[in-house]
Every structure is written in C-alpha cells, then in structure tokens.
C-alpha positions as a Markdown table, in Angstrom:
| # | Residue | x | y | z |
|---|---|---|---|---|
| 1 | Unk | -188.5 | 89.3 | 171.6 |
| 2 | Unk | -188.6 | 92.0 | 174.3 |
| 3 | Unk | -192.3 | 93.2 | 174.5 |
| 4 | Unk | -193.2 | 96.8 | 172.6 |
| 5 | Unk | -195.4 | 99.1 | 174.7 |
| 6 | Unk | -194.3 | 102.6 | 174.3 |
| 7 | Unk | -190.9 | 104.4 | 173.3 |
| 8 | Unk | -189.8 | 108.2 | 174.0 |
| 9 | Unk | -186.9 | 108.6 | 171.7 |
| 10 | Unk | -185.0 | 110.8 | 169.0 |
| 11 | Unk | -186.4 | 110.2 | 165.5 |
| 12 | Unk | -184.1 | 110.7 | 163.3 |
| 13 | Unk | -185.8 | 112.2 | 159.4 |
| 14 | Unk | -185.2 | 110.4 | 156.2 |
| 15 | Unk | -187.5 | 112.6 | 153.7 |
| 16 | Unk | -187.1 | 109.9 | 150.9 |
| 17 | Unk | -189.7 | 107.9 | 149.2 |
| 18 | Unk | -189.7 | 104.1 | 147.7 |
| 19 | Unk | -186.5 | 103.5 | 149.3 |
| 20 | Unk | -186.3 | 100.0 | 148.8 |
| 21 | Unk | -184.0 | 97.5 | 150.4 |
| 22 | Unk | -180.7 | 97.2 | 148.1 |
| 23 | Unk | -180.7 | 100.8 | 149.5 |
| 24 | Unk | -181.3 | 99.9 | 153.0 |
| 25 | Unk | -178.7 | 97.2 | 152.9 |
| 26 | Unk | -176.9 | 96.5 | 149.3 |
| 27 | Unk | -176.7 | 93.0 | 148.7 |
| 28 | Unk | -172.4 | 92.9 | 148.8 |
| 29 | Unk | -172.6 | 93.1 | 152.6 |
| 30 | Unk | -175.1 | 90.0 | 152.8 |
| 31 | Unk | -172.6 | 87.5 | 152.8 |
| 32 | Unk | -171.3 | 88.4 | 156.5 |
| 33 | Unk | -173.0 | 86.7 | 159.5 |
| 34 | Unk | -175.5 | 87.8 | 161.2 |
| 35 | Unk | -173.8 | 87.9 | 164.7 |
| 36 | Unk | -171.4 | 90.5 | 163.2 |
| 37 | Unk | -174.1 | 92.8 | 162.7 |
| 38 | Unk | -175.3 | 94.9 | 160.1 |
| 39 | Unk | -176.0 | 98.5 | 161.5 |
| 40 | Unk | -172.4 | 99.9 | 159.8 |
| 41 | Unk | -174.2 | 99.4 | 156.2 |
| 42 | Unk | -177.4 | 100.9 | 156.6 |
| 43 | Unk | -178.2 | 103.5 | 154.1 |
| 44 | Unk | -174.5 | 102.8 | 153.1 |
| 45 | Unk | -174.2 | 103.6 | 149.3 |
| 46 | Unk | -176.8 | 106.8 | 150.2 |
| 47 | Unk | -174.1 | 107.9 | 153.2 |
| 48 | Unk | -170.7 | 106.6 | 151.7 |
| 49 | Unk | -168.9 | 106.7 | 148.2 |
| 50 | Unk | -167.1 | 103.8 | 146.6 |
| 51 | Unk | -163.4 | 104.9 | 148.7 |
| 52 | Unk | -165.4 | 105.0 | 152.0 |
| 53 | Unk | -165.7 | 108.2 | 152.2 |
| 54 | Unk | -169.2 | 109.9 | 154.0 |
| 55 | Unk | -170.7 | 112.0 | 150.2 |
| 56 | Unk | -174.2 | 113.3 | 152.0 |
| 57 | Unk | -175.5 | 114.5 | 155.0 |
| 58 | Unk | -178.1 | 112.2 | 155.5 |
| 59 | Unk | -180.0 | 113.2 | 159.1 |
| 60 | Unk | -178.1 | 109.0 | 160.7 |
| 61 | Unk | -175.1 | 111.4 | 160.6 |
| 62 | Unk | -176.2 | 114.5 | 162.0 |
| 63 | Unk | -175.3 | 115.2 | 166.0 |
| 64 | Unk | -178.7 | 115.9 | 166.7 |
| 65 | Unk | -179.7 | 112.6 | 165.6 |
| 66 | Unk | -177.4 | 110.6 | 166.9 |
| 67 | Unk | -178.7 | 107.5 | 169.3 |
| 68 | Unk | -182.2 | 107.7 | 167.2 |
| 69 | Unk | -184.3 | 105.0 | 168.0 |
| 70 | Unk | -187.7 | 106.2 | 165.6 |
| 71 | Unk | -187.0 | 106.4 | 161.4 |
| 72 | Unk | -189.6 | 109.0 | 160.0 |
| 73 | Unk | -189.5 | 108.7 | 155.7 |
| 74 | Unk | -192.1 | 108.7 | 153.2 |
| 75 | Unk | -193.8 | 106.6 | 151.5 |
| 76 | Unk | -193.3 | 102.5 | 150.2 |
| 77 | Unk | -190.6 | 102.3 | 152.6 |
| 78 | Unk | -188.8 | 99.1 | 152.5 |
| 79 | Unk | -190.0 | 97.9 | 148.6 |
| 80 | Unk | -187.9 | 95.6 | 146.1 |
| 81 | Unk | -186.8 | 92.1 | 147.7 |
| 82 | Unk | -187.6 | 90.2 | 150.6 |
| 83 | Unk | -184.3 | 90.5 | 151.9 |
| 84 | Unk | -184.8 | 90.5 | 156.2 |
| 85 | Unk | -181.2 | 91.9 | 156.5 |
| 86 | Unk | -182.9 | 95.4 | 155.7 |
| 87 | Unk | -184.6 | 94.9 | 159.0 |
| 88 | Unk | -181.2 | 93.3 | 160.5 |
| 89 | Unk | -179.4 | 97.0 | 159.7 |
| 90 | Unk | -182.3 | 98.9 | 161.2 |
| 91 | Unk | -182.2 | 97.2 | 164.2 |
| 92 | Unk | -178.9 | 96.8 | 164.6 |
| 93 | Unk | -178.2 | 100.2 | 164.4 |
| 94 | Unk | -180.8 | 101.1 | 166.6 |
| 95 | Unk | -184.0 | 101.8 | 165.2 |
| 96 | Unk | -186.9 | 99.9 | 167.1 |
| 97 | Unk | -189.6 | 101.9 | 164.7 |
| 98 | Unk | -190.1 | 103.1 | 161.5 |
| 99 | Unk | -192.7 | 105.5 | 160.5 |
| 100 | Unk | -194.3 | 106.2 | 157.0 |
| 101 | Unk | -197.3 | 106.3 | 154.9 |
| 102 | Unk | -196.6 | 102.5 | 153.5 |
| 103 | Unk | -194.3 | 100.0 | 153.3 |
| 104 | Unk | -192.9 | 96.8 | 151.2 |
| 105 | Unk | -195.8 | 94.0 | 152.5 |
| 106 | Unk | -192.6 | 91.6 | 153.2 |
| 107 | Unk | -190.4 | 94.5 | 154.7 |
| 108 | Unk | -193.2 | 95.0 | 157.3 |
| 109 | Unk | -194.2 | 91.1 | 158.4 |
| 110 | Unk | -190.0 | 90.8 | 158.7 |
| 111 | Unk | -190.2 | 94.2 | 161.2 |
| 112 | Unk | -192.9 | 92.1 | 163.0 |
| 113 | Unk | -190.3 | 89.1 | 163.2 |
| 114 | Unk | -187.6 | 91.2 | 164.8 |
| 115 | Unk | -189.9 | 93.7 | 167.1 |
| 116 | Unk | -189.4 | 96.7 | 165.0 |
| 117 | Unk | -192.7 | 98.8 | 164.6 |
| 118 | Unk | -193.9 | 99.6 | 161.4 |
| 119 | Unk | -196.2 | 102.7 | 162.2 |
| 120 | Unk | -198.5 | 104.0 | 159.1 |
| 121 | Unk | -199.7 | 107.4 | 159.5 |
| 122 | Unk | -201.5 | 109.4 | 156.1 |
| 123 | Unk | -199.6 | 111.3 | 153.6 |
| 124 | Unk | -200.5 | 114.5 | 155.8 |
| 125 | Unk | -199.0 | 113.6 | 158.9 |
| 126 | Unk | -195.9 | 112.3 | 157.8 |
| 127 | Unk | -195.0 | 115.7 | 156.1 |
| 128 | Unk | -195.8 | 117.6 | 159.5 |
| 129 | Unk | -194.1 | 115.2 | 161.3 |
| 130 | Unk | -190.8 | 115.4 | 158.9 |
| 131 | Unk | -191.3 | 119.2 | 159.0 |
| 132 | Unk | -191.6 | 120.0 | 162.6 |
| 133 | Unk | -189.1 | 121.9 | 164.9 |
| 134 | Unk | -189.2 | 118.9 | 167.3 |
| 135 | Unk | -188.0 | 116.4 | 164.6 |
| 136 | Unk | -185.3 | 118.5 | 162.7 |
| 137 | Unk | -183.6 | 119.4 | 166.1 |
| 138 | Unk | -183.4 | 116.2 | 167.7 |
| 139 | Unk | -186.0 | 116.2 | 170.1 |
| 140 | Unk | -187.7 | 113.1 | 171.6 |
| 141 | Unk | -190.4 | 111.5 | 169.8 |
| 142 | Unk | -193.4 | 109.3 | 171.6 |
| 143 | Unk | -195.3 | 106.6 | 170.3 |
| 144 | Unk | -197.7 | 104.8 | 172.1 |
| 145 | Unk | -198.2 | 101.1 | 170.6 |
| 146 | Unk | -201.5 | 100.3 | 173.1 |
| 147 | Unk | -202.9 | 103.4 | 172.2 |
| 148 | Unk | -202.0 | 103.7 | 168.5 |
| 149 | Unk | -200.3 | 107.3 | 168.4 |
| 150 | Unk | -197.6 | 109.4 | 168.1 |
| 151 | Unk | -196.4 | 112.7 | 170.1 |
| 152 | Unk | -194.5 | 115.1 | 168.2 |
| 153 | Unk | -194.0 | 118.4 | 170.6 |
| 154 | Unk | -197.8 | 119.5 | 171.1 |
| 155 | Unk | -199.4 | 117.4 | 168.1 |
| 156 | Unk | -200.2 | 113.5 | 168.0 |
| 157 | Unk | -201.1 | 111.8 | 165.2 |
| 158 | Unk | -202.6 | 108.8 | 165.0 |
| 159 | Unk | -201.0 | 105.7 | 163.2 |
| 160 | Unk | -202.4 | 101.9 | 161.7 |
| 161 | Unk | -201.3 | 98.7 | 162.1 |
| 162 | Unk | -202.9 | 95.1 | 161.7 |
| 163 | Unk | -204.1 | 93.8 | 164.5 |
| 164 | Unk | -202.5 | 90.2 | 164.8 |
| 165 | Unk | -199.2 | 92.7 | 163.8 |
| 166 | Unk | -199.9 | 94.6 | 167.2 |
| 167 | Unk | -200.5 | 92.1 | 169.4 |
| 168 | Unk | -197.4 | 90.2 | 169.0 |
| 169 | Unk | -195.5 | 93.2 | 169.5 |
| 170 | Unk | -197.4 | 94.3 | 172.4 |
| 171 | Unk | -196.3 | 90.6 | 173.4 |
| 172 | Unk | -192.7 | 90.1 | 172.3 |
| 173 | Unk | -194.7 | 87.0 | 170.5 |
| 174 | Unk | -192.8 | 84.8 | 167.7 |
| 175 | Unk | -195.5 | 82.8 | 165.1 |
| 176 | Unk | -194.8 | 80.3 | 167.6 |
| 177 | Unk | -195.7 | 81.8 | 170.7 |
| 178 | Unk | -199.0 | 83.6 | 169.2 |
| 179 | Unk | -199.9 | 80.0 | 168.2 |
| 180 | Unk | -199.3 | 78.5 | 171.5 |
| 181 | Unk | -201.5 | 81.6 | 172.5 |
| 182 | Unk | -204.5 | 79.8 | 171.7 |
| 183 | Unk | -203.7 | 76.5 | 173.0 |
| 184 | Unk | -207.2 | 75.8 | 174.8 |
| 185 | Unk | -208.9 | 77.2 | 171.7 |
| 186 | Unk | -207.0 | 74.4 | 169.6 |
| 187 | Unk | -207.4 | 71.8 | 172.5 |
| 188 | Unk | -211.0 | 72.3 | 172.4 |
| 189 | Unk | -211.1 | 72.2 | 168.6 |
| 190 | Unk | -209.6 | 68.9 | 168.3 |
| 191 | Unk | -211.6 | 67.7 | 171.1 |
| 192 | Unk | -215.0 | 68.2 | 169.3 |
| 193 | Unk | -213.4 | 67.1 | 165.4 |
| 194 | Unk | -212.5 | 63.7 | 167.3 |
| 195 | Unk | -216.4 | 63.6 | 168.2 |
| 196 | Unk | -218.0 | 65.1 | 165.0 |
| 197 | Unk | -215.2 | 63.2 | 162.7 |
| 198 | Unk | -214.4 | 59.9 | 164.0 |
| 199 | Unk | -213.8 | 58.4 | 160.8 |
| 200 | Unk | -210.5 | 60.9 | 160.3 |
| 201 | Unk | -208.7 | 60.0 | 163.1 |
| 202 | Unk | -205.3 | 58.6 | 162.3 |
| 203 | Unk | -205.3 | 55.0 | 162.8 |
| 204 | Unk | -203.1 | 54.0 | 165.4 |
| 205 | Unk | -200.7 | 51.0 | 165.8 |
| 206 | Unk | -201.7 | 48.6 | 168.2 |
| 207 | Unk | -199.4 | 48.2 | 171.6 |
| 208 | Unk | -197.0 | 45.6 | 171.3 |
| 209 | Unk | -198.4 | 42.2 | 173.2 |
| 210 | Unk | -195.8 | 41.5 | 176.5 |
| 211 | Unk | -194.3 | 38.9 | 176.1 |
C-alpha cells in the first residue's frame, strides 16, 4: 500500500448516520470482480432509482464535490456486514479517508487493509465540520495523519485512531509487513525460549547417513 502521511483534498458531506454497508455497496453488485471496480455503485440505491435514473442530490453528485478524496458523515458509519467491498467502492471511487464520530469495528480494520483512513472526531466536530462554508462549497480539506488533525478553513480539530491502525498507514504496512517489522524482536524471542525451554523444541529428523 502507498504510505498515508497527509492529504489536502475536497471533502465531499454525507450528513447521514448508521449508514451501513448494503447502503454503501448493495450486495447485487458483489458478484463482479474486483478488477472491474466498484466506485460506479457506491451509495447507488441512495443516488439512483430502480430504471437508473439519479432520484437525490446526494453532495458525490454535486460539481463542487466532484474529485473528493475525504467523506465527512455521521455517526456508526460503515455498520451491518463485514462485507470489504464497502471499502472496495470508497476507494475506488476515490475516497482515501473517511471521517465520523464511529464506525462498524470490521468496516474500519478493512479501511486499514486497503489504506483508507478512518478519522474519529466527537459528535461536536463532525457537525461544524459538515456545517462549515469550506465543506459545503468544495473547498480543500487537510488532515494530517502524523499529527492527528484536521484543517477545515481556520479551525482544526483533532481526530483518534488506534495506534497499531496508524502506524501501518503511516507505513503502507500489510499484517505481513508490520509483523516482519519486528523481526529482531521475534529473532531474539526465539533465541532465549530455545534456552529457557529446551524441552519444546521440535524434534528434528536426523540427516540421512552418505552412503
């Protein structure tokens, strides 16, 4: 994954709460492959009637908004299943963060997976950041991963994330590659458990004799 530091984008407002993700993505448009992408059917049944045809005016379709990068919404973002194509649509439609006052537990580690930032600011802050000139007229947004804030216009606001969550983001890390990570700490580890446990070493076959 490409490492997440900062980003100075459009955020685009989404004043909805417990949007869960059938909404994000409904589950008829699972069955495509991933390479195809999933960034047409995000939001699709909020934005689109049965024909097709666009039935709100949801801020994704606004000019302002267009090329948005940051998703502002309220709270328990990302609830109901486990399913990671909610993240696929985000991402694939653009969005490298999404901020709100909670999310889904599983909607959040599967933004982790695919280096989208799930900022959590307080109740407060996400109903001046939705409400602010900056936001409603398109204007960019900054958030600042190593330093844990946002800049809306003149205000920042300050915004929580776990800590193993940040520093694979800050490092474009997999599970893999925050494992490996620690490699001298492991090496050492099994170092002194082969001295203090002996007894629980594997027992290993003997070389074959040459003949």
């Amino acid at each position: 994954m490409t490492p997440f530091l900062k980003l100075d984008a459009i955020a685009c407002p989404l004043p909805l709460a417990n949007v869960d993700t059938d909404q994000i993505i409904p589950a008829r448009f699972l069955k495509r492959l991933r390479s195809e992408g999933y960034g047409g059917f995000l939001l699709h049944d909020l934005r689109f009637g049965a024909d097709g045809s666009r039935k709100s005016a949801l801020s994704l379709d606004d000019p302002r908004h267009q090329g948005a990068k940051i998703l502002v919404a309220r709270r328990n973002f990302g609830c109901g299943s486990s399913r990671e194509a909610a993240v696929y649509a985000l991402a694939d439609f653009g969005f490298a963060c999404v901020i709100a006052p909670s999310f889904g537990d599983i909607f959040a580690n599967n933004c982790i997976m695919n280096g989208v930032l799930p900022a959590r600011v307080s109740e407060a802050d996400i109903e001046a950041l939705l409400a602010s000139p900056q936001l409603q007229q398109g204007m960019p947004v900054k958030v600042d991963l190593e330093a844990r804030h946002i800049t809306c216009g003149n205000a920042t606001y300050p915004f929580d994330i776990a800590p193993f969550a940040r520093t694979k983001l800050l490092n474009g890390w997999d599970d893999v590659e925050l494992t490996a990570s620690h490699a001298d700490e492991i090496a050492r580890f099994v170092a002194g458990d082969e001295k203090r446990r002996p007894w629980a070493l594997p027992v290993r076959p003997a070389a074959p004799r040459a003949k």
